[in-house]
N, C-alpha and C positions, 0 to 999 in steps of 0.2 A: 191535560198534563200541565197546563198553567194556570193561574189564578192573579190577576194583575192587582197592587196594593202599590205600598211604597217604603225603602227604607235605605238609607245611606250609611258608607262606611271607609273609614282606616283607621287603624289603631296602629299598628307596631310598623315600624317602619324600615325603612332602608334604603341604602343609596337611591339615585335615580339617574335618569341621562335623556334624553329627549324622549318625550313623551309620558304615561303616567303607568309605571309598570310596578309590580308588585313587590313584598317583602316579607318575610316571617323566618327570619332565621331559625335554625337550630343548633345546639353545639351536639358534635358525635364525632367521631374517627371515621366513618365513610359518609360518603354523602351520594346518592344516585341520582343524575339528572337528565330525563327522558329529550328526545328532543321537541322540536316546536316547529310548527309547520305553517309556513310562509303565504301562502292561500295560490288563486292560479295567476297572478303577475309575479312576473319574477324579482325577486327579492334580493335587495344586495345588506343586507348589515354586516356591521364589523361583532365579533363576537368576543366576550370577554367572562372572564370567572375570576371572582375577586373571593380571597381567601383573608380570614382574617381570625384570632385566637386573642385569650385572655390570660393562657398560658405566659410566662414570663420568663420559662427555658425557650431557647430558637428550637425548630423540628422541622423535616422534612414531609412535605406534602406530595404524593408521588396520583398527577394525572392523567389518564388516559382515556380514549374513546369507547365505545360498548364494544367493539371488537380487541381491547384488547394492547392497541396500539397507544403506544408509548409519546403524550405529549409536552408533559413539562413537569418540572420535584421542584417549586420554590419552597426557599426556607420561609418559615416566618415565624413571631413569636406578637407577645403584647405590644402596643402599639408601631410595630412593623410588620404591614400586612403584604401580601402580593398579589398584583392583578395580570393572570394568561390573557396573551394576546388571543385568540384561535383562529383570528384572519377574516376573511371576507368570507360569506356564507353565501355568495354565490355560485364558490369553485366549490364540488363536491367533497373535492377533497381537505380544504377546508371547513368546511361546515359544522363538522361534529356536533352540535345540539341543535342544529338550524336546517329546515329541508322548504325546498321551495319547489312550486311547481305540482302537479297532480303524478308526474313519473315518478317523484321520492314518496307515495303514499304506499303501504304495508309493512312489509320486514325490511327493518333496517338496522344495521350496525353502528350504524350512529347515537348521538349520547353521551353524555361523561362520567367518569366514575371518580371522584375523589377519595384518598385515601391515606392518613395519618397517623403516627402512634401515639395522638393527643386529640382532645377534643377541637375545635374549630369549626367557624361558619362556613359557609359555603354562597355566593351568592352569582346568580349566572344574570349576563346582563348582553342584550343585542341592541343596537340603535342605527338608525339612519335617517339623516334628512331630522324631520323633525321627530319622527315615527320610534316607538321605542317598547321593549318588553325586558322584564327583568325579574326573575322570581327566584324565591331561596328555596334550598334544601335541607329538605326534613330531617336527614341520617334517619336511624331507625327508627322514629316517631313515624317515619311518611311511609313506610313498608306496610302493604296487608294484603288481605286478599279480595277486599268488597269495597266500593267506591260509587258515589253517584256524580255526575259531571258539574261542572259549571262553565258562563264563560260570560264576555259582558252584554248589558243590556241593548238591546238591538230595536232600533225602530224605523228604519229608513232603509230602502231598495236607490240608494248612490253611491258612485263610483266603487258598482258591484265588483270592478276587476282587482279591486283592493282589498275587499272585506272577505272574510274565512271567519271560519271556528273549527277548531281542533281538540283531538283526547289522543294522548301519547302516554302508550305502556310500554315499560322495561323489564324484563325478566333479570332475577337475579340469579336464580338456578337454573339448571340443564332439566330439558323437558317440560317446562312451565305449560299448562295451559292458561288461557285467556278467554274468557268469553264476555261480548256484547248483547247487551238485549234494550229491553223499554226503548224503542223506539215512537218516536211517535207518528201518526200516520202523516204521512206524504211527506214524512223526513227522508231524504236520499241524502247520505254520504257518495261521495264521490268513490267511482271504481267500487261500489258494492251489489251484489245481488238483492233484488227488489223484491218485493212479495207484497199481498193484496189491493185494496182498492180503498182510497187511494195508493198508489203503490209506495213504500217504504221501505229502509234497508232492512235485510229480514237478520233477525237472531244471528249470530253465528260465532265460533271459536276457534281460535289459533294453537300451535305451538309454538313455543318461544322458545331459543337457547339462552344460558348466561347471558348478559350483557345487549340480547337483542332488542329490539321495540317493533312495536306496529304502531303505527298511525293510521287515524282516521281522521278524514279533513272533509267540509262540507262549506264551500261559496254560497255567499249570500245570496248571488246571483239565481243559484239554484232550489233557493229559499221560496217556494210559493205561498198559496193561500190554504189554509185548513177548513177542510169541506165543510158543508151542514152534520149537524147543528151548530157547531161550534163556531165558524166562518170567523175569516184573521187572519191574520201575519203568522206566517211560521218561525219568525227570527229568533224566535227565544224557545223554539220548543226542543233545542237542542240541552239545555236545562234537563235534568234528571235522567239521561243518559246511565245504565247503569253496566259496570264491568264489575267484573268477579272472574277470582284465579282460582288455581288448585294449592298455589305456594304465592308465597310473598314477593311482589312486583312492587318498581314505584310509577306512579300516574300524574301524569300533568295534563288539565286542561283550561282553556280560554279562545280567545281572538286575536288575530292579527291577519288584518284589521279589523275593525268597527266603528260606528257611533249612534249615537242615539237618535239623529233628527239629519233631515234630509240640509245638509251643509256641504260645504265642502273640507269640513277638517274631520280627521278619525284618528286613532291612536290604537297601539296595542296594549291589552292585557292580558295577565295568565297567569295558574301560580301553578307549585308542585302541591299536590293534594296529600290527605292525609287517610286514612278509613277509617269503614264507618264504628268500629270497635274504638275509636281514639275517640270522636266526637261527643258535645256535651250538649245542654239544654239551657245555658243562659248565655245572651255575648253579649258585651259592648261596643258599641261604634262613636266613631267620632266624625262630626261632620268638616269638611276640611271648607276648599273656596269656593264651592257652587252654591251659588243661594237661588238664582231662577231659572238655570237650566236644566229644563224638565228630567231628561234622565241621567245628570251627569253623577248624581250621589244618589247611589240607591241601595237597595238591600236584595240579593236574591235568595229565600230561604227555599234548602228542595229539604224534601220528606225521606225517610228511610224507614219508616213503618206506617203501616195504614193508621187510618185517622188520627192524624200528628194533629194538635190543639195547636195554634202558634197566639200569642200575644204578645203588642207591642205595649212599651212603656207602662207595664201594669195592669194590661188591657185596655187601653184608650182604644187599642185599633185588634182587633181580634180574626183568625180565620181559622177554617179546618182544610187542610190538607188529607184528600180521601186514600192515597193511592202511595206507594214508595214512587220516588222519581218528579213527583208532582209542585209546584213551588208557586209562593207567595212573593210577586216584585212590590217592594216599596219605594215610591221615589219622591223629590222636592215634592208636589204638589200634594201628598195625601196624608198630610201631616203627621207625620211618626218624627220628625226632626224638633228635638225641645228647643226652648229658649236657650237651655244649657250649653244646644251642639253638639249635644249629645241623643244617644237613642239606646232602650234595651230591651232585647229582645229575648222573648223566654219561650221554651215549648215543653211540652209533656214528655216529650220521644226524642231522641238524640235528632238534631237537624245539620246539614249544613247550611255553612253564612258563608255565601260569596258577597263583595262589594266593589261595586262600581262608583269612582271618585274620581275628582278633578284637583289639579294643581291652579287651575282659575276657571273662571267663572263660564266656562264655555267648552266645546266636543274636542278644540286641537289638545287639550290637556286630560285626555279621560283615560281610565287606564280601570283594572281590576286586581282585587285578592283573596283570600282563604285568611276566613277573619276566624281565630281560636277561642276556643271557648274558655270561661270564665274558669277557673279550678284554684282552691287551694295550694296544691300540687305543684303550679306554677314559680318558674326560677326567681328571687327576689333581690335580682340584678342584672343589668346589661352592661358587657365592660370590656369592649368598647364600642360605640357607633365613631366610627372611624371618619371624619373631614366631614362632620353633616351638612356643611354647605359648598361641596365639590360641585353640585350643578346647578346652585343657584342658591336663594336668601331659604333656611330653617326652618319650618315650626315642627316643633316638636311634641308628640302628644301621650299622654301616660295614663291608663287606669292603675290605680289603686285601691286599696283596703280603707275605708274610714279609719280615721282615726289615725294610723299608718304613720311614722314618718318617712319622707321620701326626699331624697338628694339630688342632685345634679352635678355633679363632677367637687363632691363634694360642699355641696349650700343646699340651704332648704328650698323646698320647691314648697310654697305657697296656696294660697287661692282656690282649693279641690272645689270640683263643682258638683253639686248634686245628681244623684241620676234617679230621675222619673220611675220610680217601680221597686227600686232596689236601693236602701237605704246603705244598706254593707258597702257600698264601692263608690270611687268619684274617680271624676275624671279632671285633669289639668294638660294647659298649654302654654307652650311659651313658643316664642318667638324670636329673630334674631340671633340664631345661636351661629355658634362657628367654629373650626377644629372638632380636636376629640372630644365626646361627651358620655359620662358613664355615669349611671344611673343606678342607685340603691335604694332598698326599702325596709323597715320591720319585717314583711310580709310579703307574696306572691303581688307582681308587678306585670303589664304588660306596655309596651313601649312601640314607640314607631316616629318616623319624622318623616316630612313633605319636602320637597326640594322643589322652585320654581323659577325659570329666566326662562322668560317668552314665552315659547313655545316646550322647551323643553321642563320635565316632572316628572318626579317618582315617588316610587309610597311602597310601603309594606311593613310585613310584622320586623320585628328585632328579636321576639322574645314571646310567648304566652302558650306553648305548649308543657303539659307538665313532662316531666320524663324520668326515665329512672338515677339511680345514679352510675353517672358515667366513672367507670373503672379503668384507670391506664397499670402497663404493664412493665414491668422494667426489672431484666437479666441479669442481677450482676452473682453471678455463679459462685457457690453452690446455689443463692438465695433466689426466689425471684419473690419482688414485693409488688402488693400489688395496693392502689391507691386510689381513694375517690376525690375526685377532681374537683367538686366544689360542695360544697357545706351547706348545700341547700335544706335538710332534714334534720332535726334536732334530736335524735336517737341514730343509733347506728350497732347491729349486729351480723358478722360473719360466722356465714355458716360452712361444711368443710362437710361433702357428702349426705347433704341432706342436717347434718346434726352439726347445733350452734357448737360454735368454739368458744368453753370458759374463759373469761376477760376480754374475749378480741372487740368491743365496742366503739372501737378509735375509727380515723379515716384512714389508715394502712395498716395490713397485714402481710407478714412473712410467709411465705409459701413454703413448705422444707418438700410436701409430697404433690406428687402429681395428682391430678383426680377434678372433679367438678366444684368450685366454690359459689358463693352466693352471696351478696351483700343487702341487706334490708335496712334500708331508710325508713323513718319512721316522723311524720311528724301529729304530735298531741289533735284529738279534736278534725284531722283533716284525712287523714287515710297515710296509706304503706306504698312503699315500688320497692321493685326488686331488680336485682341484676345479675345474671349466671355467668359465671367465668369459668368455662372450664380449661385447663392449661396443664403444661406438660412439664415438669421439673426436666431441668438438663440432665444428663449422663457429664461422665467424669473417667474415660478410659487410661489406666496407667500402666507398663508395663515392668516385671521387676524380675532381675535375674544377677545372681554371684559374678564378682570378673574379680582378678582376669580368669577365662574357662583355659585350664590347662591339658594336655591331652600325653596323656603317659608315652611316656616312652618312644614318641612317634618322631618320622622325619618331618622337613617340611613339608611333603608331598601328602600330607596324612587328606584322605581325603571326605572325612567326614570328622563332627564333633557332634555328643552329645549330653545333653545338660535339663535342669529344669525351669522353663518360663512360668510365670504368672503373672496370669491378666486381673486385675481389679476393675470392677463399675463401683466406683469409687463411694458414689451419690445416693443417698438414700430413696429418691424417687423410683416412682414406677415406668420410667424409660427403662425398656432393657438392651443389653449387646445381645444380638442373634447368632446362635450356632452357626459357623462358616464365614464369620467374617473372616475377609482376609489380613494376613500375616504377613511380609514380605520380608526379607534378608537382603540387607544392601553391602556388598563389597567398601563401605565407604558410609561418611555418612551423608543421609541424602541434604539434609538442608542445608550444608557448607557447600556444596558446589557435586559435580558429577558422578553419579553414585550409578552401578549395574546391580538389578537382582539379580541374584544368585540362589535363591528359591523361594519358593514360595509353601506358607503354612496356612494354618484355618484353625479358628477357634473351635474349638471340639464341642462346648453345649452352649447353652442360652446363659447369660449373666442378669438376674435380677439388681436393679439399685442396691447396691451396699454388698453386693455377692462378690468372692474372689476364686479362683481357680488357679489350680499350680497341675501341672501337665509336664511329662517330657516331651523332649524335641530330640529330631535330628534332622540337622542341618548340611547340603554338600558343599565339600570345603574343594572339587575335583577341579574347578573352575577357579583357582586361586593357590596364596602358597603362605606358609606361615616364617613369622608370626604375622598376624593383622589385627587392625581393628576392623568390627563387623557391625551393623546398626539392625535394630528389628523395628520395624512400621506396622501397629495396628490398623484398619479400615484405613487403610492408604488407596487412591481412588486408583491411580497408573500404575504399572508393573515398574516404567520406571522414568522418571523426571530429573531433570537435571538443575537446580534442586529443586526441591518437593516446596509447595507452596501450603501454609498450613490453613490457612483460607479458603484453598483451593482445592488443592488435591486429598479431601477425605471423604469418606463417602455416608454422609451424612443424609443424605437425601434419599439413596440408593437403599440402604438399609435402616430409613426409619430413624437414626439416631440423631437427636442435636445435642451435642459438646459444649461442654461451658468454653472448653480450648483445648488445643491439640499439641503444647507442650511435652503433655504426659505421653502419649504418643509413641513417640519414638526415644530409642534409648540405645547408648551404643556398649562396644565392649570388649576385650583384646581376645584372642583367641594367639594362646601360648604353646610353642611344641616344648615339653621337661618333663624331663624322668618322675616329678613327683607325681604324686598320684592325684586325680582330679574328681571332684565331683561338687559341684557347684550347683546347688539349687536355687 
C-alpha cells in the first residue's frame, strides 16, 4: 500500500498559530467540522473557530456542537470577522472538535456545526505550547460518501506518547451508515477488532445519528514493522485508509502529533477532506522553508482507481499506483521540487494530494494539508485573508492562469514563475505582507499564505475548490428573492421546475411560487454547476367580516350572534392553510392587553395560495353582555394569552404554515343589540 518517492506542498493558505497546520477555505452557509483526536497523552489546547465572510451586510452565524448544543451566533460581515473561544479541550466538556485520550475513541457528539444565511469561511484552529493544528471547512464541497485517508509523513518511533493519526467521520443525516475498510496488514487502530496474520483492524461499519462522529485513532507507538516481503516501518501505511457512507458525511483526517526524523520537535497536521467525486488529476504545490529536511516538504499522492499513472513535473519522475488506497510519497531529496519552487503533479485517475510542509527549515514547524486540484471552475478571488501576519512575518503564495492578470489588494502581482509540465499556470510569491490582503484575477486563482515566528506556523488553502453557485435567500413578503452571491460564471440561467424561466439570466430572481428552483452558471470553454433551491413562498392569512354585527331585536343578554367570516390565503404560493385551523373569539382584543376566549371555531376546508372562503359562524355571546367589541384570531397558538404575541403565539410550525406576518390575523368588531335588522357578511 505504499510506494516511497518525493513531493512537497502548500498553496492556499490561511491563518496559523503554533505549529504548521492546514488551510483551504470554502465559502457556503454551513460548514461541518468533525472532531480531532489528541493521540494517548493527554492533550490540553485551547480551541478556537474563526469565521470570517466577504459579504459586506453584518449576519449572524449561529454555532453549535454535533449534539446539538448551543455555543456562540457572532455577527460578522466584510472585514469584521469573529473568532469562538471553545476553551480548553482538556475538559470534555469543553472540547467540542478536540478528543484526547483513547476513552474519547468511537461515537461522539462532539464536533461543530456552523451555520449562516450568507456564504462565509469557516476555519477551526487548536494550539498549545508550540504544537498546533488548524484546518478549514468545506461547506458542501467536503460532503460525500467515499473518501481515502491521509495524514503527515511519519519516519521516526520518538516520543511515541505524543504521536497519533487519526480519521474522524460526522454524520449529517439520521441513520448514516459508515464503513471502514483497506486496512493494511498489522495496522491496529486502537480499541478495534483485529483479524488475520499479521493481525489488522478488520473491515467494519457503524451507524451514525445527525450530528454524530466516530473516530478512529492509532499511536505511533503501536505502529510496527510490515512483514515479509515487504518488511518496514508502518508509519505511513495508514495513508489510503478508505471510508464510504450510505449518505453524505464530512471526514477529517491527519496527525497530532508527528514528525518525520527521530528529533525531538513534532507538530500537528490535518485537514477536513473532500470526496472522491470532487477530486481532479492535475495540482500544484508550492514549495515553502524546507530546503534540506528530508521529510519536512513532501507530497502524498493516494490512488482511487486501480492503475492510477501519476507523473511529476511532465514526467521527470513517474510511478504506477496498482491498487485504490495505495500512494506515492515525494519528498526534498527525490527531486520533484523545480528551481521554480514549484512542483506539478498530474495523474490519469482522480488522486488525492495531501502535503506535508514546513514554516522553517526543520520538524518543530511541519504541519499538513488537502492540496485542491487545478479546475477552471475555481473562484477568481479571495476577499479577504484577514491579518496575514497575526502569527508571525507573511509569504504569500498564488497559482494562476498564464497570461492572467492578477492583484493583490488591489496592485499587480508581478514575476509568475513557470511551472515544469504545464505551460497554462504560474506560480508567484511575495513576502512581507501585513493586514488584510485580497486577492483578484481574470481567471480561476488559488491562494494560500505561511505565517512564521519561531516555533510557531501555519499554512493552508484560502480558496481553489470549484463550486457551485452559492444562492442566499431573503423574505421580504409577498416576494422572496433569491440571489447569487458572487459572479464567478459569466452566463447565468434560472430555471423554475425543471423549465428555464424567459429572461431570468441576471444574478437575482423573484420567487412569486413555491416549488423547486435551480440556478446554472455557466462559464465559455471550461464547464457548468448548478445549484437547486427548493423554497417555500409564504402564506398571507387575513380575516374579513361586516361590523358593526347587529342583532335584531334582542336584549343584552342575546346569547348568541350570527354572521359571515372569510378567511383569505392571500399569497399566490403553494403554502396552504389546512382544514381545522383554529379560530378563537376573544371577549376583548387580545393584543391591547387581557383578552378571555369565548369560543372557539375551525376552518372548515384547506385554503390553497390565492384561495378565499366566506362560511357562516356562530359565535356564543352566553358568557358576555352587549354591546361589545369582539376580536376573531386565526392559527392563534393559546386558547388565551394575555396579550397574544404575534411572534409568538401562531401556530406556524404546528400546522406547516410560515406567514409573511401575523397583522392580518386578527381583526376586531362591535356586536350591537337594535331593532334594525342584521346581516353582515
Amino acid at each position: 500500500m505504499k510506494i516511497n518517492t518525493t513531493i512537497r506542498t502548500v498553496l492556499i493558505g490561511v491563518l496559523t498559530l503554533s505549529a504548521v497546520p492546514s488551510l483551504f477555505a470554502q465559502l457556503d452557509t454551513q460548514h461541518y467540522i468533525p472532531p480531532i483526536w489528541g493521540g494517548t497523552a493527554n492533550r490540553s489546547p485551547i480551541t478556537y473557530l474563526n469565521l470570517s465572510t466577504p459579504c459586506p451586510t453584518p449576519f449572524q452565524v449561529t454555532v453549535t456542537d454535533g449534539a446539538g448544543n448551543f455555543l456562540a451566533a457572532p455577527t460578522i460581515s466584510q472585514g469584521s470577522s469573529a473568532t469562538v473561544n471553545l476553551g480548553n479541550s482538556s475538559s470534555a466538556a469543553n472540547a467540542n472538535a478536540f478528543l484526547y485520550l483513547d476513552a474519547n475513541l468511537g461515537v461522539s457528539g462532539e464536533g461543530l456545526i456552523a451555520t449562516g444565511p450568507k456564504p462565509f469561511y469557516a476555519n477551526y484552529r487548536a494550539f498549545e505550547g508550540t504544537q498546533a493544528i488548524i484546518m478549514s471547512a468545506k461547506g458542501s464541497c467536503g460532503l460525500g460518501t467515499d473518501y481515502y485517508a491521509g495524514h503527515m509523513v511519519s519516519a521516526a518511533r520518538t516520543n511515541l506518547s505524543y504521536r497519533s493519526h487519526y480519521i474522524s467521520v460526522m454524520a449529517t443525516e439520521a441513520n448514516t451508515q459508515v464503513c471502514f475498510d483497506n486496512f493494511a496488514p498489522g495496522l491496529n487502530f486502537n480499541m478495534t477488532t483485529l483479524t488475520g496474520s499479521p493481525p489488522r483492524t478488520a473491515d467494519f461499519c457503524v451507524t451514525l445519528q445527525a450530528g454524530q462522529s466516530y473516530v478512529l485513532g492509532v499511536s505511533e507507538g503501536n505502529l510496527g514493522d510490515v512483514p515479509a516481503p515487504v518488511v518496514g516501518p508502518l508509519y505511513n501505511s495508514f495513508h489510503g485508509t478508505h471510508i464510504r457512507s450510505d449518505k453524505k458525511v464530512a471526514v477529517s483526517s491527519g496527525s497530532y502529533l508527528s514528525a518525520g526524523e527521530n528529533s525531538g520537535g513534532q507538530d500537528g497536521g490535518g485537514d477536513i477532506l473532500i470526496p472522491t467525486d470532487k477530486l481532479g488529476t492535475e495540482y500544484v504545490l508550492h514549495q515553502a522553508a524546507g530546503t534540506t529536511v528530508k521529510y519536512g516538504e513532501c507530497a502524498v499522492i493516494v490512488a482511487t482507481q486501480p492503475n492510477t499513472k501519476v507523473a511529476i513535473n511532465g514526467g521527470v519522475l513517474n510511478t504506477v499506483l496498482p491498487n485504490p488506497g495505495d500512494e506515492a510519497v515525494y519528498c526534498i531529496p527525490d527531486g520533484a521540487w523545480t528551481a521554480n519552487k514549484n512542483m506539478y503533479v498530474q495523474s490519469d485517475k482522480p488522486v488525492y494530494v495531501y502535503q506535508t510542509m514546513t514554516g522553517g527549515n526543520n520538524y518543530v514547524n511541519v504541519g499538513m494539508a488537502l492540496v485542491p486540484a487545478l479546475d477552471c471552475l475555481m473562484d477568481n478571488f479571495v476577499d479577504s485573508m484577514a491579518n496575514v501576519n497575526l502569527v508571525g512575518s507573511a509569504n504569500v503564495y498564488i497559482t494562476a492562469q498564464n497570461g492572467d492578470a492578477v492583484t493583490i489588494n488591489g496592485n499587480p502581482v508581478l514575476g509568475g514563475a513557470a511551472l515544469t509540465g504545464n505551460p497554462n499556470w504560474v506560480t508567484y510569491r511575495l513576502s512581507g505582507l501585513t493586514g488584510d490582503q485580497s486577492v483578484a484575477s481574470d481567471g480561476p486563482i488559488s491562494v494560500s499564505f505561511v505565517n512564521t515566528s519561531g516555533a510557531r506556523s501555519g499554512i493552508g488553502y484560502y480558496a481553489g475548490l470549484p463550486s457551485p453557485p452559492i444562492v442566499t435567500l431573503s423574505n421580504d413578503c409577498p416576494i422572496t428573492t433569491l440571489g447569487v452571491f458572487s459572479n464567478t460564471y459569466e452566463t447565468y440561467q434560472w430555471y423554475y421546475e425543471g423549465d428555464a424561466i424567459p429572461g431570468e439570466t441576471g444574478l437575482v430572481h423573484q420567487a412569486m411560487l413555491s416549488g423547486e428552483y435551480l440556478i446554472s452558471g455557466v462559464r465559455p470553454g471550461c464547464g457548468e454547476f448548478q445549484s437547486c433551491v427548493p423554497i417555500d413562498v409564504p402564506t398571507d392569512l387575513s380575516l374579513n367580516y361586516r361590523g358593526p354585527i347587529c342583532i335584531d331585536g334582542c336584549e343584552s343578554s342575546a346569547t348568541s350572534a350570527s354572521f359571515f367570516l372569510t378567511v383569505s390565503n392571500v399569497l399566490a404560493g403553494t403554502r396552504t392553510a389546512p382544514a381545522g385551523m383554529p379560530i378563537r373569539v376573544y371577549d376583548a382584543d387580545p393584543l391591547a392587553g387581557p383578552a378571555n376566549v369565548i369560543d372557539t371555531l375551525s376552518l372548515p376546508s384547506t385554503l390553497q395560495g390565492g384561495q378565499s372562503e366566506t362560511f357562516p359562524v356562530s359565535i356564543d355571546l352566553s358568557s358576555t353582555t352587549l354591546p361589545r367589541d369582539i376580536c376573531i384570531a386565526i392559527n392563534v397558538r393559546e386558547l388565551a394569552v394575555a396579550p397574544l404575541n404575534l411572534l409568538t403565539d401562531f401556530q406556524s410550525v404546528t400546522n406547516g404554515v410560515f406567514e409573511c406576518g401575523y397583522a392580518n390575523n386578527v381583526s376586531c368588531v362591535r356586536i350591537e343589540c337594535t331593532p334594525a335588522d342584521l346581516f353582515a357578511r
